[in-house]
Gaussian input, Z-matrix of N, CA and C with variables (Angstrom, degrees):
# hf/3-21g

backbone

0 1
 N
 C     1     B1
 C     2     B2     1     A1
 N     3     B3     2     A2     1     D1
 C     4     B4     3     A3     2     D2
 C     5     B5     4     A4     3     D3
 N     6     B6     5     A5     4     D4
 C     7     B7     6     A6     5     D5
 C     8     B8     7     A7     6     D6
 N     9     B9     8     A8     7     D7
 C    10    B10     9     A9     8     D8
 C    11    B11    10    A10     9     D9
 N    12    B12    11    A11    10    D10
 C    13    B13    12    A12    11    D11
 C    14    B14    13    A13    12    D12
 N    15    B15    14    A14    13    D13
 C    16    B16    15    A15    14    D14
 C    17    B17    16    A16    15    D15
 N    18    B18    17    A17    16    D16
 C    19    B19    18    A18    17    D17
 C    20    B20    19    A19    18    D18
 N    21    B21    20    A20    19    D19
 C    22    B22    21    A21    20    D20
 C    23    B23    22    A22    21    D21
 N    24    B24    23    A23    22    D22
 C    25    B25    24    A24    23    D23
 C    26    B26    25    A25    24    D24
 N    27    B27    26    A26    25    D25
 C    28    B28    27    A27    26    D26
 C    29    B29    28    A28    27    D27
 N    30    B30    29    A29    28    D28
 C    31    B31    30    A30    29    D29
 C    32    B32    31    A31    30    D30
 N    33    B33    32    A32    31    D31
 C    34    B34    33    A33    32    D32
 C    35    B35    34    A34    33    D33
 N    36    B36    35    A35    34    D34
 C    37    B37    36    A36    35    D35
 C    38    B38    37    A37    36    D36
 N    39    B39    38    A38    37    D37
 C    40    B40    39    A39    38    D38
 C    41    B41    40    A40    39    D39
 N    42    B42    41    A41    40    D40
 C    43    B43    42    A42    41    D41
 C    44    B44    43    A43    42    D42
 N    45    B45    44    A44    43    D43
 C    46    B46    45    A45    44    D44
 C    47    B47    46    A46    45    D45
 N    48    B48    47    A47    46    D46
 C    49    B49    48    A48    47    D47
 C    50    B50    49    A49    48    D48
 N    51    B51    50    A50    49    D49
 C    52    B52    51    A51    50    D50
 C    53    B53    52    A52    51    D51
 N    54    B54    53    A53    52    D52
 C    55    B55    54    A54    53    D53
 C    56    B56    55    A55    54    D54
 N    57    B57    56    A56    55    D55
 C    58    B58    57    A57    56    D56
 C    59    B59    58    A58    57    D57
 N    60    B60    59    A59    58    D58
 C    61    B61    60    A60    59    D59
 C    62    B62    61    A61    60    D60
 N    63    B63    62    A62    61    D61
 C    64    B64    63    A63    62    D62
 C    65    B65    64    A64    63    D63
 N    66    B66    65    A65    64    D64
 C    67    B67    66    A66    65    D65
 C    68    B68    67    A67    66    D66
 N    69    B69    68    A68    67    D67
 C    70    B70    69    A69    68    D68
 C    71    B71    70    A70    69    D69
 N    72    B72    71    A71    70    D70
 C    73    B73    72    A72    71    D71
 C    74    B74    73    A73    72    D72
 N    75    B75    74    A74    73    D73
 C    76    B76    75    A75    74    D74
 C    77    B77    76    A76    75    D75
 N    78    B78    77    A77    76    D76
 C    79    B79    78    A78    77    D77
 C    80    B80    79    A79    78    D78
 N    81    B81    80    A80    79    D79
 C    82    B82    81    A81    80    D80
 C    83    B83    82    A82    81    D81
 N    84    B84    83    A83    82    D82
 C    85    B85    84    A84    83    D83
 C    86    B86    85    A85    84    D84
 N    87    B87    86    A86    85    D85
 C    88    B88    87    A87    86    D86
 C    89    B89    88    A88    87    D87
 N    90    B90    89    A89    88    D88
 C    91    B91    90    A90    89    D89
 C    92    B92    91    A91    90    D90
 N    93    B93    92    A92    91    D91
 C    94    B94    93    A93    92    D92
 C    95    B95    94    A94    93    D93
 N    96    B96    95    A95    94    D94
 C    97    B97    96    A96    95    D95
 C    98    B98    97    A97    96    D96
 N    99    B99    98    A98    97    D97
 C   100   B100    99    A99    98    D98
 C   101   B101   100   A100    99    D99
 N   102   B102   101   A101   100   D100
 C   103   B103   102   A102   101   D101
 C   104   B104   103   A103   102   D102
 N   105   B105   104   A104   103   D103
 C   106   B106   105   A105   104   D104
 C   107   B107   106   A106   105   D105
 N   108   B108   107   A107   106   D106
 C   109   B109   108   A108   107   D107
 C   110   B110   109   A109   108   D108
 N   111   B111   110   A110   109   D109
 C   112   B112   111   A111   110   D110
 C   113   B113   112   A112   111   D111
 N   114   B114   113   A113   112   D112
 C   115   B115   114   A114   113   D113
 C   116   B116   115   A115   114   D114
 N   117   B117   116   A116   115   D115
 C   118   B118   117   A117   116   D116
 C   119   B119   118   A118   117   D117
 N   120   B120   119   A119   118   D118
 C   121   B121   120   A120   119   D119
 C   122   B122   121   A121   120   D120
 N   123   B123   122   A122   121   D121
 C   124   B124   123   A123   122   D122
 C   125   B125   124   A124   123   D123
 N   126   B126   125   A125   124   D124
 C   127   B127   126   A126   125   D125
 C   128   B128   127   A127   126   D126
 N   129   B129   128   A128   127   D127
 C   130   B130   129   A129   128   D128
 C   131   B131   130   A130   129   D129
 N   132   B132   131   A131   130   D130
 C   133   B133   132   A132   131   D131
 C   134   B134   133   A133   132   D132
 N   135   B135   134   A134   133   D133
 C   136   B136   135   A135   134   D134
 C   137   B137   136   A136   135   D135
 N   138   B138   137   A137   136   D136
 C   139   B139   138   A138   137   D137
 C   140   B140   139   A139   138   D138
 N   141   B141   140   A140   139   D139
 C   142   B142   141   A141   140   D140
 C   143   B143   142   A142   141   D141
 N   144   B144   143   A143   142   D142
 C   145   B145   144   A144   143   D143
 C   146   B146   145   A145   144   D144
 N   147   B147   146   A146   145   D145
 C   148   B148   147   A147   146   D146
 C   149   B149   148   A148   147   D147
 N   150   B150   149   A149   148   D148
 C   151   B151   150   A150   149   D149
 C   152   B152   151   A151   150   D150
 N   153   B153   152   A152   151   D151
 C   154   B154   153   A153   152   D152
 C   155   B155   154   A154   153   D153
 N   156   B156   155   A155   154   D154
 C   157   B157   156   A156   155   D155
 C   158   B158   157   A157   156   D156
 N   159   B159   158   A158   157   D157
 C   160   B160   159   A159   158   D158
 C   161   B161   160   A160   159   D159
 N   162   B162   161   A161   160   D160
 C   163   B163   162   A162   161   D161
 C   164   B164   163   A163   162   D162
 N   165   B165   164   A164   163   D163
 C   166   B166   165   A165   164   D164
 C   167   B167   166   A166   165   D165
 N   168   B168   167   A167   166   D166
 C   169   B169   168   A168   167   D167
 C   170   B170   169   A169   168   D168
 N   171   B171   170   A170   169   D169
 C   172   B172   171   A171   170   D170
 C   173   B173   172   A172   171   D171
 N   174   B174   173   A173   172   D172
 C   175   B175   174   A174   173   D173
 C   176   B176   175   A175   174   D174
 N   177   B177   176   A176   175   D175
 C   178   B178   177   A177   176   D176
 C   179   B179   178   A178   177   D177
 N   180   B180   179   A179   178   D178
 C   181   B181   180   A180   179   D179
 C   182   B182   181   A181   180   D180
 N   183   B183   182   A182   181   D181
 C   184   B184   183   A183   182   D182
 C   185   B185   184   A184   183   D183
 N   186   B186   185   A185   184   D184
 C   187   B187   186   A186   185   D185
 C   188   B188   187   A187   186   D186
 N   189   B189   188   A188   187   D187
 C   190   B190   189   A189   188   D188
 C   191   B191   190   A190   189   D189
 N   192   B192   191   A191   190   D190
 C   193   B193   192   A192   191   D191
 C   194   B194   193   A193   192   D192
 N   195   B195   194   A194   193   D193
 C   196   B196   195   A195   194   D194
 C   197   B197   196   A196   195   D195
 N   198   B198   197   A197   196   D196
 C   199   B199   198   A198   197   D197
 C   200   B200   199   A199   198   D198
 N   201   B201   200   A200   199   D199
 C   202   B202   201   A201   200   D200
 C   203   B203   202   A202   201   D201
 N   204   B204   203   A203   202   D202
 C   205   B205   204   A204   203   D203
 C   206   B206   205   A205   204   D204
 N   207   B207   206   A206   205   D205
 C   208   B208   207   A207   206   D206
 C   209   B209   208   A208   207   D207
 N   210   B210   209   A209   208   D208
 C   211   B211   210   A210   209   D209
 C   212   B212   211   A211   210   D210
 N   213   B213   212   A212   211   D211
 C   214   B214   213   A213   212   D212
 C   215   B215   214   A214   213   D213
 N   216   B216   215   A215   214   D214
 C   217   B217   216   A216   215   D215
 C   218   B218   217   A217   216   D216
 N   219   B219   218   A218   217   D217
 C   220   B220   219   A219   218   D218
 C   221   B221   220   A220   219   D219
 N   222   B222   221   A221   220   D220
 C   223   B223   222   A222   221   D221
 C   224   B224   223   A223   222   D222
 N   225   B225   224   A224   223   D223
 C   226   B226   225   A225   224   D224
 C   227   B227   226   A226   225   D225
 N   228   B228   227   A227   226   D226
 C   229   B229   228   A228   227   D227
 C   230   B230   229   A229   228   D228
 N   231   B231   230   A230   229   D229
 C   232   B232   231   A231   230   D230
 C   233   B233   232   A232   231   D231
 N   234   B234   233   A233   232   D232
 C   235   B235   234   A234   233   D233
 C   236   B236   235   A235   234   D234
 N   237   B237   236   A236   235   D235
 C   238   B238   237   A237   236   D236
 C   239   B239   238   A238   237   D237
 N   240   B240   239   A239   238   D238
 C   241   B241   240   A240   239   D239
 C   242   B242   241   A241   240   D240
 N   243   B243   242   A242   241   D241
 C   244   B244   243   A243   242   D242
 C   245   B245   244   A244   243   D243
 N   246   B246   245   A245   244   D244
 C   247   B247   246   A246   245   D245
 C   248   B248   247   A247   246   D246
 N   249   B249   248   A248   247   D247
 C   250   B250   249   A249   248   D248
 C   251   B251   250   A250   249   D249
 N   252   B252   251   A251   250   D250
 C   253   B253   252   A252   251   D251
 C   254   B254   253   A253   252   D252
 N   255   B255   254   A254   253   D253
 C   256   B256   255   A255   254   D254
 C   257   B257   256   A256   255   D255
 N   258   B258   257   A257   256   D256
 C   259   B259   258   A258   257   D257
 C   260   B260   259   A259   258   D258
 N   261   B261   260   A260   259   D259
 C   262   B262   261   A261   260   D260
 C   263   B263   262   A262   261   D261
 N   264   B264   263   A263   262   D262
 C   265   B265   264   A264   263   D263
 C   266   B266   265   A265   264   D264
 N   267   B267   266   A266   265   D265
 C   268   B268   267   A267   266   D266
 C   269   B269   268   A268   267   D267
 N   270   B270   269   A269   268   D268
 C   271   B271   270   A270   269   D269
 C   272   B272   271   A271   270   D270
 N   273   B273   272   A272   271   D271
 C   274   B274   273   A273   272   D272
 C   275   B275   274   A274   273   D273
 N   276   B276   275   A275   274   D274
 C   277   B277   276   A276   275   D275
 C   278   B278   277   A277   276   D276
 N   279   B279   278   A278   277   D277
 C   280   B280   279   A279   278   D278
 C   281   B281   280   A280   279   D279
 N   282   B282   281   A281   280   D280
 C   283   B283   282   A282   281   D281
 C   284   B284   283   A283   282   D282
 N   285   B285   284   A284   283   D283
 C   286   B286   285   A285   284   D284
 C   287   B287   286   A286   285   D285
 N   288   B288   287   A287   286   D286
 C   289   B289   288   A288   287   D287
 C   290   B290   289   A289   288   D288
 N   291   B291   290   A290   289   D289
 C   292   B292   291   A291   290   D290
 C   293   B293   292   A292   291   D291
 N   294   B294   293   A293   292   D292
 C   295   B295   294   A294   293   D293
 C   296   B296   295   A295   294   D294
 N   297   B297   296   A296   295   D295
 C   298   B298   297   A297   296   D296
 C   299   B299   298   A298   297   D297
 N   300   B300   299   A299   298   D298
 C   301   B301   300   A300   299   D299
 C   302   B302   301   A301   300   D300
 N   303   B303   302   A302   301   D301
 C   304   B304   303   A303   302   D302
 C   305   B305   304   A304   303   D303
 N   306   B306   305   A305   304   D304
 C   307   B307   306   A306   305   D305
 C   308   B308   307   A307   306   D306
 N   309   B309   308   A308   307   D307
 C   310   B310   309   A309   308   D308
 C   311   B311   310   A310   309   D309

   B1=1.4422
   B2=1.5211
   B3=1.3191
   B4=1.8417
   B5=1.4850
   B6=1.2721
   B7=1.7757
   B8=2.5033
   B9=1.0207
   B10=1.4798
   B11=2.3395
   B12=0.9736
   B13=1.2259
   B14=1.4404
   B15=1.8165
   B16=1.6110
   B17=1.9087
   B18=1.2387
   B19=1.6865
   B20=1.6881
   B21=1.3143
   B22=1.4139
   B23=1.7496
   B24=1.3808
   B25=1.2901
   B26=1.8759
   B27=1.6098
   B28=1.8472
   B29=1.8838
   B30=1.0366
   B31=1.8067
   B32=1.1197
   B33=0.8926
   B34=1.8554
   B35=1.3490
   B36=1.3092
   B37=1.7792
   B38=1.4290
   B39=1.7110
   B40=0.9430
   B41=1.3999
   B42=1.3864
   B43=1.2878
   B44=1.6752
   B45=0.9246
   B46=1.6090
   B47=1.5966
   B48=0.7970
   B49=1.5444
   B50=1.5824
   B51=1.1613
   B52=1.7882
   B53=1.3014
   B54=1.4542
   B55=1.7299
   B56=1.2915
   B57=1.4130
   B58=1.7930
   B59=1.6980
   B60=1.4733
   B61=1.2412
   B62=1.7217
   B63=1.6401
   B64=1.0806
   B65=1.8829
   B66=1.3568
   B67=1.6687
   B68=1.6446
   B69=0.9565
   B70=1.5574
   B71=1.3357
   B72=1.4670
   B73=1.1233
   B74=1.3022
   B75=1.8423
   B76=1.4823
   B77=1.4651
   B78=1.5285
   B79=1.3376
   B80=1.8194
   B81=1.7913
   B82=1.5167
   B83=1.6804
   B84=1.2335
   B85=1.4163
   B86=1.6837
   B87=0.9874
   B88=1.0525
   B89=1.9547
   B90=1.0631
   B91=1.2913
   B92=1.6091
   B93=1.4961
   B94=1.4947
   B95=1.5866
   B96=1.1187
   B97=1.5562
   B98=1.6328
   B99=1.2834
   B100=1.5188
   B101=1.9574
   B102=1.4859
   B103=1.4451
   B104=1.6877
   B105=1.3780
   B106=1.5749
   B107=1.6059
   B108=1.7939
   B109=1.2744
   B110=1.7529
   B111=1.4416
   B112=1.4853
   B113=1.8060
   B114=1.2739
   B115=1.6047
   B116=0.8067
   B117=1.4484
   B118=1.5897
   B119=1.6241
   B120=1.1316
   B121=1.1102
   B122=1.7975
   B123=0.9170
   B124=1.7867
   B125=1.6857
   B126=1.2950
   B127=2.2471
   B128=1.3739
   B129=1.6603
   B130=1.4208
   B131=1.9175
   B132=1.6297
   B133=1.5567
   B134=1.4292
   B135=1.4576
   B136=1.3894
   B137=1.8819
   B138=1.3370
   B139=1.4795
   B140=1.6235
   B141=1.6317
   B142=1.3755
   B143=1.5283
   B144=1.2831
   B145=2.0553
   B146=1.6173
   B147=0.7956
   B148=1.4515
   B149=1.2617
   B150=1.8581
   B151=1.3028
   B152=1.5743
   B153=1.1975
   B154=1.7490
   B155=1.4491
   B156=0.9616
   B157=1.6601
   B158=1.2472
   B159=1.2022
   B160=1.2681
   B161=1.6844
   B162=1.4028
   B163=1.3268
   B164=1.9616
   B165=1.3898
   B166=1.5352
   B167=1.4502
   B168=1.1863
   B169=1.9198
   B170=1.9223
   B171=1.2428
   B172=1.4189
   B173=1.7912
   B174=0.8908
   B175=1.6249
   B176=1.2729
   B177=1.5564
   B178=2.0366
   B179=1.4506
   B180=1.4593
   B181=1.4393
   B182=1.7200
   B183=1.3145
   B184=1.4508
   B185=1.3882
   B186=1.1483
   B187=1.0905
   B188=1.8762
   B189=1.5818
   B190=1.5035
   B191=1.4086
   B192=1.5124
   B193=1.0572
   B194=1.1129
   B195=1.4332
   B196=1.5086
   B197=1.3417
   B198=1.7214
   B199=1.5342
   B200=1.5197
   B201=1.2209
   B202=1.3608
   B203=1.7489
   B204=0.9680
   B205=1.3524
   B206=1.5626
   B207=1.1398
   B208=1.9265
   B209=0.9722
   B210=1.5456
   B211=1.0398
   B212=1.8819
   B213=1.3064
   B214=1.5054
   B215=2.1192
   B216=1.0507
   B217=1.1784
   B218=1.5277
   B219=1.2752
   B220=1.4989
   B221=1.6798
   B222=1.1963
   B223=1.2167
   B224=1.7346
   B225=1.1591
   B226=1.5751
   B227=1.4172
   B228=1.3117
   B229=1.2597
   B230=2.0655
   B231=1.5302
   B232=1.4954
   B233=1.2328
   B234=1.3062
   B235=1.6373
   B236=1.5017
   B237=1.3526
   B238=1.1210
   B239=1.5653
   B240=1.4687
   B241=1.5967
   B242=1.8819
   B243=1.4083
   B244=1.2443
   B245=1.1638
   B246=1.8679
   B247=1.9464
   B248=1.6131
   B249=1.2809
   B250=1.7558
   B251=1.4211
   B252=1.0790
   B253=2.0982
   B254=1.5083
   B255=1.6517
   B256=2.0214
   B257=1.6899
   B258=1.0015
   B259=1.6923
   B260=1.6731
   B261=1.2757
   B262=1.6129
   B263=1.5930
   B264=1.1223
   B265=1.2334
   B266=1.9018
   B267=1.1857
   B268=1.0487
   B269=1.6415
   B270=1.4321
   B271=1.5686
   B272=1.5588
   B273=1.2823
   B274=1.4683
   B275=1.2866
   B276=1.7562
   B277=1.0138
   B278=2.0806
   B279=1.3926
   B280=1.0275
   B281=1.5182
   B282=0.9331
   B283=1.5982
   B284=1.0540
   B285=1.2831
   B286=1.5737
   B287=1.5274
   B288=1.1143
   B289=2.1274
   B290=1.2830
   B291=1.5149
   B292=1.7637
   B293=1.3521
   B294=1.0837
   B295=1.9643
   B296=1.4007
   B297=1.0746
   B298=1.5107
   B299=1.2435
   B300=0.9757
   B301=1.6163
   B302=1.6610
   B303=1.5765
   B304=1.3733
   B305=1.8329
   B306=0.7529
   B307=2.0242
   B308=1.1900
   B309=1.4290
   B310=1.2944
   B311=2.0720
   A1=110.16
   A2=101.91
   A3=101.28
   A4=97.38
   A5=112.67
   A6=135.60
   A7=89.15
   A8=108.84
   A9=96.59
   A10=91.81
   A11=110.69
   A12=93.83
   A13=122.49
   A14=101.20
   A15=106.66
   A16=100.30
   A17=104.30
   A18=104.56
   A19=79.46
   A20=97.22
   A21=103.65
   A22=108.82
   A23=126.03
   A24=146.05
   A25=104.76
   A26=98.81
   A27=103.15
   A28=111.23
   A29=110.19
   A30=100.85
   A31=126.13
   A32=125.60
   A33=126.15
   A34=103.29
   A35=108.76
   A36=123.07
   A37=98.64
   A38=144.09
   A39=162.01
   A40=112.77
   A41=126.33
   A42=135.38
   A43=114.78
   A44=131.34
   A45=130.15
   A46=115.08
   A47=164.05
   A48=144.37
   A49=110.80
   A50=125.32
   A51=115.77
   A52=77.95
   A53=149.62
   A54=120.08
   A55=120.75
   A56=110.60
   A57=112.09
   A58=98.29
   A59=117.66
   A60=94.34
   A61=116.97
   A62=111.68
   A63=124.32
   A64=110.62
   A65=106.23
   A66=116.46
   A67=106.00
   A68=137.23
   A69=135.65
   A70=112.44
   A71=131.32
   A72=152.67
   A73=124.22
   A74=128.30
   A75=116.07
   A76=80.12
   A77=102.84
   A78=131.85
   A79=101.46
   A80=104.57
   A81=100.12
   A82=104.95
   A83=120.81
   A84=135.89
   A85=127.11
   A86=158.64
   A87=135.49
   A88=125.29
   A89=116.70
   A90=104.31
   A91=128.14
   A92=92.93
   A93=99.58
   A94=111.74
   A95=112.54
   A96=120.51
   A97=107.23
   A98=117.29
   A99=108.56
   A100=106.20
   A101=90.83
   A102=93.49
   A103=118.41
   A104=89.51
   A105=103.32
   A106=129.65
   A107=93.86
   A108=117.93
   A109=116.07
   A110=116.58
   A111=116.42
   A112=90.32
   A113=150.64
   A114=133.15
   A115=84.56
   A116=171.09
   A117=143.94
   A118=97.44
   A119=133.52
   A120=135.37
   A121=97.05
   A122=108.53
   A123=122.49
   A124=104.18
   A125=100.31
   A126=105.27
   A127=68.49
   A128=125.75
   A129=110.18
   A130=136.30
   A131=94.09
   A132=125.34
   A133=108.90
   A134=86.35
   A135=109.61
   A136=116.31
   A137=105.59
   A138=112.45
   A139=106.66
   A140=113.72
   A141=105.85
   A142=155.96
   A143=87.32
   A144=131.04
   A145=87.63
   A146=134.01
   A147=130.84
   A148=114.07
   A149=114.18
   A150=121.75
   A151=127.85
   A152=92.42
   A153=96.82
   A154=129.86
   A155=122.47
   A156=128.72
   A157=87.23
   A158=159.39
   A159=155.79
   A160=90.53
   A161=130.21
   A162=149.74
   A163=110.43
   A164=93.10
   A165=106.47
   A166=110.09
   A167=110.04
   A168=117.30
   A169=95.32
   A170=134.21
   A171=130.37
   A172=102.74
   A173=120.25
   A174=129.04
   A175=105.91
   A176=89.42
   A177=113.38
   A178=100.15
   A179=120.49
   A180=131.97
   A181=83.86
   A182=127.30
   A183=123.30
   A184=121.56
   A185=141.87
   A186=160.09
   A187=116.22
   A188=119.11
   A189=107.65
   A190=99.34
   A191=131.36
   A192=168.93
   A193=160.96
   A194=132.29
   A195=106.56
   A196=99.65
   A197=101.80
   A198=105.92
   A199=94.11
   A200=117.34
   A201=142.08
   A202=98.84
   A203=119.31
   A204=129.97
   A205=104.79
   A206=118.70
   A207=131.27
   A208=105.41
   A209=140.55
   A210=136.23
   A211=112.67
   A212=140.53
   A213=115.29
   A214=88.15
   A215=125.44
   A216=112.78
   A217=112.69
   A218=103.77
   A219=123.05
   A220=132.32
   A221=116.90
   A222=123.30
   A223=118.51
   A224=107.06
   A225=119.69
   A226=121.47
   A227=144.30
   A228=148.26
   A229=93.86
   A230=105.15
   A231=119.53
   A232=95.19
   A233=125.45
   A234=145.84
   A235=135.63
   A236=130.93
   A237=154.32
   A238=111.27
   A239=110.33
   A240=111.67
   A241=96.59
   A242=102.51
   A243=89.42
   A244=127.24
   A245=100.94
   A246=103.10
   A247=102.28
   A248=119.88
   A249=123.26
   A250=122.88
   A251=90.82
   A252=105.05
   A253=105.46
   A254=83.86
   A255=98.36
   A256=89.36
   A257=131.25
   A258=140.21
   A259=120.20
   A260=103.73
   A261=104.30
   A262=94.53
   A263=148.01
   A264=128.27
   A265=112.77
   A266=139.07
   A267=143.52
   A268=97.54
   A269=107.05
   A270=104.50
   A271=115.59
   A272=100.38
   A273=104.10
   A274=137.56
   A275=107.02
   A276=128.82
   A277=86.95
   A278=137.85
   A279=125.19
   A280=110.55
   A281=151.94
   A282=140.82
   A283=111.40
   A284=142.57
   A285=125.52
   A286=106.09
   A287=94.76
   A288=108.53
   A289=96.69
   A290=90.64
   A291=91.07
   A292=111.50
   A293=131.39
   A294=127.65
   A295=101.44
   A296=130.01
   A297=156.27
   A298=120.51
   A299=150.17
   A300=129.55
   A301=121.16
   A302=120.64
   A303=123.65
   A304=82.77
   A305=101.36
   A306=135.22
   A307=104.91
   A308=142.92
   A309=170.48
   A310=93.73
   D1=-52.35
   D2=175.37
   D3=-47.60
   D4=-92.43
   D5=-169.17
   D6=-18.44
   D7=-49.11
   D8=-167.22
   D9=-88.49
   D10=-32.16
   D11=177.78
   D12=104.61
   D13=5.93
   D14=-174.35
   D15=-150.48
   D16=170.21
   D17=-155.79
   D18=-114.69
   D19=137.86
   D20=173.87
   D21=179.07
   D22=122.57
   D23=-160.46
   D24=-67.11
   D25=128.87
   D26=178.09
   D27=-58.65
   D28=160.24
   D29=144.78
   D30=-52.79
   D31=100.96
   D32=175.84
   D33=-49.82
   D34=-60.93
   D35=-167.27
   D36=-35.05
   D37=-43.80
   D38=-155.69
   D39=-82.80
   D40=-50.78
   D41=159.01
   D42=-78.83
   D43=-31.87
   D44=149.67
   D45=-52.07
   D46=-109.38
   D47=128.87
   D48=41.51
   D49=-67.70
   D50=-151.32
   D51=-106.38
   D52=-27.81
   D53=168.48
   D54=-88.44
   D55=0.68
   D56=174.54
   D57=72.96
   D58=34.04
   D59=172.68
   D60=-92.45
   D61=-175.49
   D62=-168.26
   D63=-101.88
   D64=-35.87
   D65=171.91
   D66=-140.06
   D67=144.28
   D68=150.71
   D69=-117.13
   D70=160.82
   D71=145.92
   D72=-125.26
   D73=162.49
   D74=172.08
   D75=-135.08
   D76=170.36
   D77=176.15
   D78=-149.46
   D79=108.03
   D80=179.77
   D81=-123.65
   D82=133.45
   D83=175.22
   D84=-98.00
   D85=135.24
   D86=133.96
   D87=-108.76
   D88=173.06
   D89=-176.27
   D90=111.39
   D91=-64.17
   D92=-157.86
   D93=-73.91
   D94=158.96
   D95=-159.12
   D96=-69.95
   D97=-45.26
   D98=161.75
   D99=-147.78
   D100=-145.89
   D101=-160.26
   D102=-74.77
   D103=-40.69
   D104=170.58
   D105=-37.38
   D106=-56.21
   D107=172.99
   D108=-61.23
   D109=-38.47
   D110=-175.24
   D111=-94.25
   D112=1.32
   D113=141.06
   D114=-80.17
   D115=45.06
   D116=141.10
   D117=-110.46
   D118=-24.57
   D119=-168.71
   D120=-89.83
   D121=-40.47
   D122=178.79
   D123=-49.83
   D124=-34.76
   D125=-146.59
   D126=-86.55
   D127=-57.96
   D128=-153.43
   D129=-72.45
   D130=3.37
   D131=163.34
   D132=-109.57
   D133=119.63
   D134=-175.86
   D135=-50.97
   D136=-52.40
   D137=178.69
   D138=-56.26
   D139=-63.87
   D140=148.07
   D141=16.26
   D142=-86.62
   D143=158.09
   D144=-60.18
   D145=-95.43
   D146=-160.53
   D147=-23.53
   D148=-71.60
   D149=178.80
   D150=-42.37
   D151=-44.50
   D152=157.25
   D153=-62.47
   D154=-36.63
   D155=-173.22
   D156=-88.22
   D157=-50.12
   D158=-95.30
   D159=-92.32
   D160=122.40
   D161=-170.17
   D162=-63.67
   D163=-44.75
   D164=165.04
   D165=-47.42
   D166=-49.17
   D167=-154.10
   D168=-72.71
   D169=106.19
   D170=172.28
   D171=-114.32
   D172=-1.59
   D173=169.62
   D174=-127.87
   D175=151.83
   D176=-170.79
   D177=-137.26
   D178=152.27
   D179=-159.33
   D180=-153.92
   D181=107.21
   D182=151.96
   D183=-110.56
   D184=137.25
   D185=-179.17
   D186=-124.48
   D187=123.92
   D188=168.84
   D189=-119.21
   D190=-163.62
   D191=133.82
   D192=162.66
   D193=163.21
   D194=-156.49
   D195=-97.65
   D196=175.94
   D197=-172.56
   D198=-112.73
   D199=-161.10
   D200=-161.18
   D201=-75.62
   D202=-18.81
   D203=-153.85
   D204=-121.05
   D205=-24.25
   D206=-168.72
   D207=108.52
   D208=-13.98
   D209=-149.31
   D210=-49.99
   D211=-177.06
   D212=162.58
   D213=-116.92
   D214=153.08
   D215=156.87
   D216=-146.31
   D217=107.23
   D218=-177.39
   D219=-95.48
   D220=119.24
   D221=-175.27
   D222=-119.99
   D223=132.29
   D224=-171.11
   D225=-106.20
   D226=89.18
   D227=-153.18
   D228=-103.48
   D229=101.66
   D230=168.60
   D231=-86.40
   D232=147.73
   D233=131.22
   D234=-130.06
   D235=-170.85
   D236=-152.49
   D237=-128.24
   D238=-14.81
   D239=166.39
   D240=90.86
   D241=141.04
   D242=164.76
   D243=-84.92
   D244=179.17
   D245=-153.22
   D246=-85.39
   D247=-15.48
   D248=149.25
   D249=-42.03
   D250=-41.65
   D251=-159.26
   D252=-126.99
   D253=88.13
   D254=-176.94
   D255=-82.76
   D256=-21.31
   D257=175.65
   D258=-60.55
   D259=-31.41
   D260=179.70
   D261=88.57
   D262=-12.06
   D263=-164.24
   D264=-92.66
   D265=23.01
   D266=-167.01
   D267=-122.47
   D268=109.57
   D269=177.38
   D270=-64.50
   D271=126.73
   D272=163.60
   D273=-25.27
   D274=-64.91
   D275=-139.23
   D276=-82.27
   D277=-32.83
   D278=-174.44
   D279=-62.74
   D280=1.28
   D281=141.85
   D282=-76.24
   D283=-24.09
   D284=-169.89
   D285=-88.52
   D286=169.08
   D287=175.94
   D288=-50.79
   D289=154.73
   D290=174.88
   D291=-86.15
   D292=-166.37
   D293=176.53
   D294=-77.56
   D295=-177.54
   D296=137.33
   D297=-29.15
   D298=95.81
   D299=160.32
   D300=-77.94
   D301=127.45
   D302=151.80
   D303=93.15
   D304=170.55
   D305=-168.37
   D306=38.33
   D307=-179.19
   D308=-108.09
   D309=-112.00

């Protein structure tokens, strides 16, 4: 989102699928000055508020960064754990894309 310069939500269907999970949610921000401030902005949207509380979601995926500009742009990957790993012990993050390397 930084690297393109605009806030806009992945395919879930896509990361549900290639991590074998059971529920996903995202939560994406841009703007706010740090982290505190964009969970405060989260609790006070209802859809938001949901994704967080949401009883399904037992894994968290956070990601920030700035853009070209300072901007902060933060994205929150909730799940349900995959359908392998009723244990929680299988990191998430090795099925997904890797990050970006090098620029903004």
């Amino acid at each position: 989102m930084a690297q393109r310069g605009r806030l806009y939500h992945q395919d879930l269907g896509v990361v549900l699928t290639a991590c074998r999970l059971q529920a996903v949610g995202e939560n994406v921000a841009v703007g706010y000055v740090d982290g505190t401030a964009a969970t405060q902005g989260w609790l006070r949207s209802p859809a938001h508020h949901d994704n967080l509380l949401a009883p399904t979601h037992t894994h968290i995926g956070v990601g920030a960064r700035r853009d070209a500009h300072g901007r902060w742009f933060v994205s929150q990957l909730l799940s349900a754990g995959a359908q392998d790993d009723q244990q929680g012990d299988e990191p998430l993050g090795r099925h997904l894309v890797p990050p970006l390397r090098g620029g903004a």
